[in-house]
N, CA, C and O atoms as CSV, one atom per row, in Angstrom:
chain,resi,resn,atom,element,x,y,z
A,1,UNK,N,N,3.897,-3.094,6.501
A,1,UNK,CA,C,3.847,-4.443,7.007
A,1,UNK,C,C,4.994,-5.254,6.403
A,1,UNK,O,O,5.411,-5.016,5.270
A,2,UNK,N,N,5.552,-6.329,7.275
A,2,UNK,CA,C,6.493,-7.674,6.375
A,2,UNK,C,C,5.597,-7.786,5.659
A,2,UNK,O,O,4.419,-7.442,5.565
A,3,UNK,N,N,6.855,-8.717,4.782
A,3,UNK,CA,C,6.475,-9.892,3.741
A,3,UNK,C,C,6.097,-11.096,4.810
A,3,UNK,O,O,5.293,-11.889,4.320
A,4,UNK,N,N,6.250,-11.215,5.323
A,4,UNK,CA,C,5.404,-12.837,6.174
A,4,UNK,C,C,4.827,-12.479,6.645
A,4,UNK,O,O,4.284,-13.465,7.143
A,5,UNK,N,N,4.039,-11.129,7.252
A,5,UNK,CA,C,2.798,-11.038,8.181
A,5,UNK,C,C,1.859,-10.943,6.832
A,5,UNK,O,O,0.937,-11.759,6.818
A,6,UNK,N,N,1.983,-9.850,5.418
A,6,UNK,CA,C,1.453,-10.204,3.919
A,6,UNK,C,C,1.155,-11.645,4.227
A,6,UNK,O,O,-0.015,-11.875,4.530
A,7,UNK,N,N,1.954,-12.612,4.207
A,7,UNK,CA,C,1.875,-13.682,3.393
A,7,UNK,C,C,1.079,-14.559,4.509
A,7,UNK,O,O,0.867,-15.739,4.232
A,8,UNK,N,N,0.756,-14.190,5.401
A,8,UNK,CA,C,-0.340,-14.780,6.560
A,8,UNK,C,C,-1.394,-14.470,6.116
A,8,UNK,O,O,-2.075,-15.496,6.126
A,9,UNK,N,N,-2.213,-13.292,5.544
A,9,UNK,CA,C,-3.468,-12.886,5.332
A,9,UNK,C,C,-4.264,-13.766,3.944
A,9,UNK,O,O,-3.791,-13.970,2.826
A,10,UNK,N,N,-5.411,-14.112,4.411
A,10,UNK,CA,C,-6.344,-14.559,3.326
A,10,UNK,C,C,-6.201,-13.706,1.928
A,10,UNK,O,O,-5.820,-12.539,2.015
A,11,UNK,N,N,-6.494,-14.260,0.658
A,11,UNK,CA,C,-6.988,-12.964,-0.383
A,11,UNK,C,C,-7.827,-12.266,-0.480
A,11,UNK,O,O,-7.836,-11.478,-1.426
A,12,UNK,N,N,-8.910,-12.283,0.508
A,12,UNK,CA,C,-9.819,-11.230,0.760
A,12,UNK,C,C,-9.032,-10.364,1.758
A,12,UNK,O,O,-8.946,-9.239,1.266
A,13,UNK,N,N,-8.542,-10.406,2.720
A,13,UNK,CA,C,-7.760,-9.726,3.584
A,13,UNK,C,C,-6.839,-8.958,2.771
A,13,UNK,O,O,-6.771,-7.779,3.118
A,14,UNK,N,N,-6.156,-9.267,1.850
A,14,UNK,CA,C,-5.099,-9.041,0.869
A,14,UNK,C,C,-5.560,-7.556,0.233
A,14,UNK,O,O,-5.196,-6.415,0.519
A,15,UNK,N,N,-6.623,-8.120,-0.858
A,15,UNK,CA,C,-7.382,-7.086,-1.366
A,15,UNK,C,C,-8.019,-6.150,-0.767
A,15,UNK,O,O,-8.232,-5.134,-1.429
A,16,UNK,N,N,-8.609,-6.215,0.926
A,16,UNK,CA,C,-9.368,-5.129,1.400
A,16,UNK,C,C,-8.128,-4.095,2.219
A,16,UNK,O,O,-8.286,-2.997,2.752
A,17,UNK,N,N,-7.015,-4.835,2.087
A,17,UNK,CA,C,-5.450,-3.875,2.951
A,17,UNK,C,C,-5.226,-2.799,1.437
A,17,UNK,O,O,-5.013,-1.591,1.334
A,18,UNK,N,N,-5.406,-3.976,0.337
A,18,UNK,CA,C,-4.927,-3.526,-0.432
A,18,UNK,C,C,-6.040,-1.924,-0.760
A,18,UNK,O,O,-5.499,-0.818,-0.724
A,19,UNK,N,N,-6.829,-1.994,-0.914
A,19,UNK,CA,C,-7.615,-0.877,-0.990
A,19,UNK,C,C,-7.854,0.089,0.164
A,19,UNK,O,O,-8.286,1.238,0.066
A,20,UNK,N,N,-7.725,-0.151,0.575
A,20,UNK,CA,C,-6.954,1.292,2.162
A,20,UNK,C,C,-5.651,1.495,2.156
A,20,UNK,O,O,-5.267,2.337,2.967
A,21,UNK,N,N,-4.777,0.948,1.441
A,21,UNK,CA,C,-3.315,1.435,1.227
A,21,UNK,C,C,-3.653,2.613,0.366
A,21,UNK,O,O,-3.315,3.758,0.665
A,22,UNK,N,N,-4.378,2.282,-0.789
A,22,UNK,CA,C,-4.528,2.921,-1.836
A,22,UNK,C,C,-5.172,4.141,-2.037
A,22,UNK,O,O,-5.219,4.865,-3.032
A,23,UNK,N,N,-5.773,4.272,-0.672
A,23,UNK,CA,C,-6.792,5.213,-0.352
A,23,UNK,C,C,-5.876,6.467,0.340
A,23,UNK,O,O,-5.846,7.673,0.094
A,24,UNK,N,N,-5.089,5.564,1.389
A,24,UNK,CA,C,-4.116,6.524,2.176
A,24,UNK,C,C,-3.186,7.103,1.522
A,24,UNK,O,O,-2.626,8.102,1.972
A,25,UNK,N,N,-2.839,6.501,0.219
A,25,UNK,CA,C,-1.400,7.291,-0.464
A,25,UNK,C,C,-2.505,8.017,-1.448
A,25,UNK,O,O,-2.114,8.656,-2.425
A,26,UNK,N,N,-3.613,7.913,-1.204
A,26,UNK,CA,C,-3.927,9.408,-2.863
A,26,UNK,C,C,-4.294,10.366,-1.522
A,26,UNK,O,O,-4.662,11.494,-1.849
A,27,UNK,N,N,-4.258,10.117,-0.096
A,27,UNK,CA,C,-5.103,11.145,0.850
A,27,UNK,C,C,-3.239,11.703,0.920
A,27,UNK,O,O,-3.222,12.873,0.537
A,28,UNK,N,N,-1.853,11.244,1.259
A,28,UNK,CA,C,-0.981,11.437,1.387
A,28,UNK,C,C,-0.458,12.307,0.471
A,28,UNK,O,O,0.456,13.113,0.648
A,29,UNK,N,N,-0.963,12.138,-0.315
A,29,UNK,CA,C,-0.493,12.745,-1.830
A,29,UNK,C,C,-1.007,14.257,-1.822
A,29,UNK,O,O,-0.421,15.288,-2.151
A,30,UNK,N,N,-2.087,14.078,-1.416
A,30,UNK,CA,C,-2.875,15.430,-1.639
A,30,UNK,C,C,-2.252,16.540,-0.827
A,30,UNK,O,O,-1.805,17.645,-1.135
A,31,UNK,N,N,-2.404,15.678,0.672
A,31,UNK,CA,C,-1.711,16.574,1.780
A,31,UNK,C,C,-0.741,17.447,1.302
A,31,UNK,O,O,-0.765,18.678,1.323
A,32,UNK,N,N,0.452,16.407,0.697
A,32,UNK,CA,C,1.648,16.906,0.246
A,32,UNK,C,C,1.574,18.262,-0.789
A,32,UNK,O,O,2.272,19.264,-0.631
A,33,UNK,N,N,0.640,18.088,-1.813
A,33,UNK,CA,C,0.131,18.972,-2.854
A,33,UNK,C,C,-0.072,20.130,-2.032
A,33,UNK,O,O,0.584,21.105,-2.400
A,34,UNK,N,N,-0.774,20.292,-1.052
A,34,UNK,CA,C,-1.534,21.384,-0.606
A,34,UNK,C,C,-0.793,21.897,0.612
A,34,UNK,O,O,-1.290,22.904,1.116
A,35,UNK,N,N,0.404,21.361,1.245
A,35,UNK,CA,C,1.174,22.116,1.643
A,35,UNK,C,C,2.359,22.380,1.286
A,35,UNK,O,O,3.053,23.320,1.674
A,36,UNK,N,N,2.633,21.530,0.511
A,36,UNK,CA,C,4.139,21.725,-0.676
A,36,UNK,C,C,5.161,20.875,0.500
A,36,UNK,O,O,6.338,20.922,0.143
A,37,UNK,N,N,4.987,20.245,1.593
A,37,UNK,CA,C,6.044,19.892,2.479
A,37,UNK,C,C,6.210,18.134,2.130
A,37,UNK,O,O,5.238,17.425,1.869
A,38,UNK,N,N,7.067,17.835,2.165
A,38,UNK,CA,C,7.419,16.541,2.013
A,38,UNK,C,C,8.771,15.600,3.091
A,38,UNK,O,O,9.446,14.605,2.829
A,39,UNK,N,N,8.723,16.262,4.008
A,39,UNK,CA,C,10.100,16.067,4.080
A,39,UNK,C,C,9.929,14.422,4.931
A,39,UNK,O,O,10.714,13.483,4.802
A,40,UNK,N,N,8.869,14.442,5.660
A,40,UNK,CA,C,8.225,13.466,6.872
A,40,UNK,C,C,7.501,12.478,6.023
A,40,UNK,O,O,7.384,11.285,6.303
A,41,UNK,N,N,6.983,13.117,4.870
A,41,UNK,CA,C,5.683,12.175,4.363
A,41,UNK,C,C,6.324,11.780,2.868
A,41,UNK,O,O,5.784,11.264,1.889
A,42,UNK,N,N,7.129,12.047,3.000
A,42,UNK,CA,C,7.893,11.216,1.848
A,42,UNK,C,C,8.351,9.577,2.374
A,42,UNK,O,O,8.263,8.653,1.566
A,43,UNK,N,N,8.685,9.411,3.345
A,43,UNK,CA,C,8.707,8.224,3.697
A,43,UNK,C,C,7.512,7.264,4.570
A,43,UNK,O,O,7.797,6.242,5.195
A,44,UNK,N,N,6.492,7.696,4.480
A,44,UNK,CA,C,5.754,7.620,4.560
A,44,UNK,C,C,4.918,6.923,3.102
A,44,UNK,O,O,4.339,5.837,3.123
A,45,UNK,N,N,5.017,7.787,1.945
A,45,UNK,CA,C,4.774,6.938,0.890
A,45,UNK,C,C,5.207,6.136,0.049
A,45,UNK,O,O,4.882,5.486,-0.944
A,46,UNK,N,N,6.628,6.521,1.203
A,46,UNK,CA,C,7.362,5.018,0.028
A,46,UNK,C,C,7.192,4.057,0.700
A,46,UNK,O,O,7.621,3.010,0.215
A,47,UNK,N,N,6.389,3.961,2.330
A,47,UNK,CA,C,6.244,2.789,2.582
A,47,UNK,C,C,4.998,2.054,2.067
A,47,UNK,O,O,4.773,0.914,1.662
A,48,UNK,N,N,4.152,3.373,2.282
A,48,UNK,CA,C,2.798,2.713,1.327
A,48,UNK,C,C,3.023,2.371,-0.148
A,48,UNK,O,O,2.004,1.908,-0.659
A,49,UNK,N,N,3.748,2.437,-0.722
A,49,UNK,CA,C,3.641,2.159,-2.670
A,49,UNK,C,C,4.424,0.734,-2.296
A,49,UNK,O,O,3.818,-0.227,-2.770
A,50,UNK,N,N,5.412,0.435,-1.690
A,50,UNK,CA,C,6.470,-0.743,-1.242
A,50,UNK,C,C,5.334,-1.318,-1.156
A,50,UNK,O,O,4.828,-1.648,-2.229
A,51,UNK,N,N,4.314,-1.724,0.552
A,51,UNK,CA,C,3.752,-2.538,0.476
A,51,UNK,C,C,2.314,-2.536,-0.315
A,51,UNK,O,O,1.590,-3.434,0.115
A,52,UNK,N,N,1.809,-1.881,-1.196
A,52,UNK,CA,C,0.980,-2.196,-2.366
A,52,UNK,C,C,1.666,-2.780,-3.355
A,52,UNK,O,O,0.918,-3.650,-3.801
A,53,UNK,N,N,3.089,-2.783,-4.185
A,53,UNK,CA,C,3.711,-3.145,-4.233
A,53,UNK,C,C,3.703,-4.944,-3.968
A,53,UNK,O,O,3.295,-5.817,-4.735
A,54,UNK,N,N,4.212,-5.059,-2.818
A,54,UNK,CA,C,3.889,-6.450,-2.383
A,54,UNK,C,C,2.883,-7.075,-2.294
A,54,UNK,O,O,2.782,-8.296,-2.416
A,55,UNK,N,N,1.928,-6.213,-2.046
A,55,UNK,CA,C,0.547,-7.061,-1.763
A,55,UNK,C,C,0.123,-6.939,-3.201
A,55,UNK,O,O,-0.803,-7.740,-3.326
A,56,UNK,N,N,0.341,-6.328,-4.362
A,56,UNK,CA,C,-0.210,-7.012,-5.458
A,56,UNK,C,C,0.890,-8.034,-5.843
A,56,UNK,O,O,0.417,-9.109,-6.210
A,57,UNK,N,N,2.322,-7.955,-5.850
A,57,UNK,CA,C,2.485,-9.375,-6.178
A,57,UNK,C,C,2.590,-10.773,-5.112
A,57,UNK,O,O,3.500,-11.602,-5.086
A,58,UNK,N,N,1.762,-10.742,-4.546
A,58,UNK,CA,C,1.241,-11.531,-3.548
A,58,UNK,C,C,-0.262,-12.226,-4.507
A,58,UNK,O,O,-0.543,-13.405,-4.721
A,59,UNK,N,N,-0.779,-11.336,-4.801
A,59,UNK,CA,C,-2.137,-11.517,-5.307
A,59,UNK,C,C,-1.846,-12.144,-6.507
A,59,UNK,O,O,-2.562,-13.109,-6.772
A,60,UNK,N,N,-0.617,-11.723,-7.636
A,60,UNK,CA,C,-0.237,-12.014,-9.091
A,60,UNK,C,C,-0.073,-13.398,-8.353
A,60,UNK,O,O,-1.097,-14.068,-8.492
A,61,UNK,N,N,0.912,-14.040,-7.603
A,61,UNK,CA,C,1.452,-15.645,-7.197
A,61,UNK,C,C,0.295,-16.602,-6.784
A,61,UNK,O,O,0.287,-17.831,-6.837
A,62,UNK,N,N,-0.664,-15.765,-6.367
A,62,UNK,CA,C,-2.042,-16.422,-5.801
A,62,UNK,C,C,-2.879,-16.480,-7.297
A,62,UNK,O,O,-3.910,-17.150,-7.240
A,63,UNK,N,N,-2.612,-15.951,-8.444
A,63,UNK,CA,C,-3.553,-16.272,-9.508
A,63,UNK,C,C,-4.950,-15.114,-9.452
A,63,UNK,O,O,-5.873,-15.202,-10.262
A,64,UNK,N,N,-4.892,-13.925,-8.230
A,64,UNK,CA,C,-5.725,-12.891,-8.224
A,64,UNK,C,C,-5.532,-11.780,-9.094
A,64,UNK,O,O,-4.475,-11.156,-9.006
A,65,UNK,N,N,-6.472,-11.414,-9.991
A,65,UNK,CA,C,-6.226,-10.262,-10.336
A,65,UNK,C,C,-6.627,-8.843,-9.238
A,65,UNK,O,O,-7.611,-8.685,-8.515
A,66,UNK,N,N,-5.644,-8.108,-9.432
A,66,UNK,CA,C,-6.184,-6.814,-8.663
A,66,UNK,C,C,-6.439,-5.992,-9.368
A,66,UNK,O,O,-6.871,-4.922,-8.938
């Protein structure tokens, strides 16, 4: 996702993206483990860590802890 569609969402919205990001890069991760291939899903998790990434310091500027 942007940084301005982020910066549209409530902090409950924030935190519940934020915990399905988090979910999809340890399911991404695994994949990767268990077939040894990375070549597709490597960018793939650098988009997910980028926007967790953002969406916690979104949450740090809002005064949320995550």
């Amino acid at each position: 996702m942007k940084i301005k569609e982020l910066r549209g969402l409530s902090t409950e919205a924030l935190q519940v993206r934020l915990g399905e990001l988090r979910l999809e890069s340890g399911i991404e991760r695994r994949k990767i483990a268990s077939t040894g291939v990375a070549s597709k899903k490597g960018a793939k998790i650098r988009e997910v860590r980028r926007t967790i990434a953002q969406i916690q310091t979104l949450l740090r500027e809002r005064g949320v802890a995550s």
